[in-house]
C-alpha positions in Angstrom: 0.0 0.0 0.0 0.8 3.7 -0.3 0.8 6.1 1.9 -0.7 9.9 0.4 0.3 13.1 1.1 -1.6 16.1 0.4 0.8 18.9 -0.6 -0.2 22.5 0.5 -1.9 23.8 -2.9 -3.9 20.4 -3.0 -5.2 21.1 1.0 -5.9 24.7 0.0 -8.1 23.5 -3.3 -9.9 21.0 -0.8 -10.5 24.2 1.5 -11.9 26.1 -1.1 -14.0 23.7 -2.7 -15.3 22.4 0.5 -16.3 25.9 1.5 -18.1 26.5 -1.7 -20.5 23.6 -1.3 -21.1 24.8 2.4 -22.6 27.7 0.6 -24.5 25.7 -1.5 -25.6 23.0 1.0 -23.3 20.8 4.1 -24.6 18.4 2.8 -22.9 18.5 -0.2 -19.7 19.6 1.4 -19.7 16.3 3.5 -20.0 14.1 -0.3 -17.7 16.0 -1.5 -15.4 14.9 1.3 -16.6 11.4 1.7 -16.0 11.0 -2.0 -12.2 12.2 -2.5 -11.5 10.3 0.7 -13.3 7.3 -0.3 -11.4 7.5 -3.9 -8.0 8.2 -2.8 -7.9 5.2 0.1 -9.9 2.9 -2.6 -8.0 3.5 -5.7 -4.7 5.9 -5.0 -3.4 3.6 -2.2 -3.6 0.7 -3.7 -3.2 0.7 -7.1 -2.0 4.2 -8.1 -0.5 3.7 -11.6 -3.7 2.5 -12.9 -4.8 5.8 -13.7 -4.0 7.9 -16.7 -0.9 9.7 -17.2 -0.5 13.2 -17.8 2.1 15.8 -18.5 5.4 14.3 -17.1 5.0 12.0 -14.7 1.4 13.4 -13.2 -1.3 11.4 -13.1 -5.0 12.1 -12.5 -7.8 10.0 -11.4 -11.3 11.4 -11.9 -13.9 11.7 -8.5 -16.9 10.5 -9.8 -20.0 12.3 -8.5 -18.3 15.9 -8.5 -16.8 17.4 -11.5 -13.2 17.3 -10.1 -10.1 15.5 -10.3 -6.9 14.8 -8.3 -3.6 15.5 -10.3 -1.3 13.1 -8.4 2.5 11.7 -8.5 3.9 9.3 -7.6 7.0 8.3 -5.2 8.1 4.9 -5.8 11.2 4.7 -3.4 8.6 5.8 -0.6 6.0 3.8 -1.9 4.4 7.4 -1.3 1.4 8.9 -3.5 1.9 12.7 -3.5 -1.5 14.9 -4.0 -0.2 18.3 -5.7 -3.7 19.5 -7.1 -7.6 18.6 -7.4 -8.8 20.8 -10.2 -12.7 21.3 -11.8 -13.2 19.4 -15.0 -12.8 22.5 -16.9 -9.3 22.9 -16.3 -6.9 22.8 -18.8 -4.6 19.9 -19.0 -1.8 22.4 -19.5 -2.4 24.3 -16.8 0.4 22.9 -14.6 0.2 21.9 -10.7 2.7 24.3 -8.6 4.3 22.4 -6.0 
């Protein structure tokens, strides 16, 4: 298994999005939560290089009730999955993580 860590801009998305749905509803705000933790322990622990490759060595894994995805990489020597970003659909591919 691999262990995740969220890197500062992907824990500052989360914020954000997670604040926006509180707007909107808690309710949704909880999904939205229960569904990226749900997807990272399911998928991104255990079988992280199943999902599509991006620019470099980025991958991304879509969430499947919310119209987001987590741009990931990861850290083989650490058996470590490292979160940089969790950008709307809409995004650009190009439009690069910061980390």
């Amino acid at each position: 298994m691999y262990s995740i860590e969220l890197r500062h801009q992907a824990k500052s998305q989360k914020a954000e999005i997670v604040a926006w749905y509180e707007d909107i509803n808690p309710r949704y705000a909880r999904e939205f939560v229960d569904e990226l933790e749900q997807t990272i322990e399911k998928y991104l622990t255990k079988t992280p290089y199943q999902w599509r490759k991006t620019a470099g060595n980025k991958r991304r894994i879509l969430l499947k009730k919310y119209p987001y995805k987590v741009i990931y990489t990861i850290n083989e020597t650490q058996k470590q999955v490292q979160i940089l970003a969790i950008w709307h659909h809409k995004r650009k591919e190009w439009q690069k993580a910061k980390h």
